[in-house]
N, C-alpha and C positions, 0 to 999 in steps of 0.2 A: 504494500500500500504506500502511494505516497505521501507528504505532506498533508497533513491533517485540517490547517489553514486553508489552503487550498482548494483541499474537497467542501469546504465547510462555505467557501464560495461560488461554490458548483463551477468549477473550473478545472478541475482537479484531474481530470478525463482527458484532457489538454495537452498537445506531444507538443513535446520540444520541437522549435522549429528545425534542429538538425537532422535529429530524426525523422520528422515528417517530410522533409526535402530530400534522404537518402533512400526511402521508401517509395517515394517517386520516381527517382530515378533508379535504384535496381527493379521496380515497373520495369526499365525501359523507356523511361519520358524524360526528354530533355527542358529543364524546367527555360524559358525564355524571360521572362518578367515576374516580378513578385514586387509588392508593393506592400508595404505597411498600411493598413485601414486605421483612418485616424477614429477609434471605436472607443467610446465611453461605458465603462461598467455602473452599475444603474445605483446597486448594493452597494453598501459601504467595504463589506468582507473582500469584496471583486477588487473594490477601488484599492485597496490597503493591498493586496495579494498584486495585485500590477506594479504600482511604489518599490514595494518589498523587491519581488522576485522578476520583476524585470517582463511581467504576462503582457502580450498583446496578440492582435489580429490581425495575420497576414493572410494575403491572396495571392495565388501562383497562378500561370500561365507556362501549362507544360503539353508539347509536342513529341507524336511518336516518330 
């Protein structure tokens, strides 16, 4: 399980962006564009879990 803080902001489910970027690509998909979404958590527990640990919301754009 990981960080407790975390789940507690339902965020917790949430891959690391390296790891969701390396899982794209051993897909197979060449990732071209990824953008940070400028995304506000609603929650205080989300807001403080962002601050802390550095969480945000990214978008990829990946080609096979």
């Amino acid at each position: 399980m990981g960080n407790v803080e975390l789940w507690a902001a339902c965020i917790g489910g949430a891959a690391q962006q390296e790891r969701y970027q390396q899982a794209i690509q051993d897909a197979g998909l060449t990732i071209t564009v990824m953008k940070v979404n400028p995304y506000q958590f609603i929650s205080d527990s989300a807001r403080g879990a962002t601050q802390t640990y550095g969480v945000k919301s990214v978008s990829l754009l990946a080609t096979k």
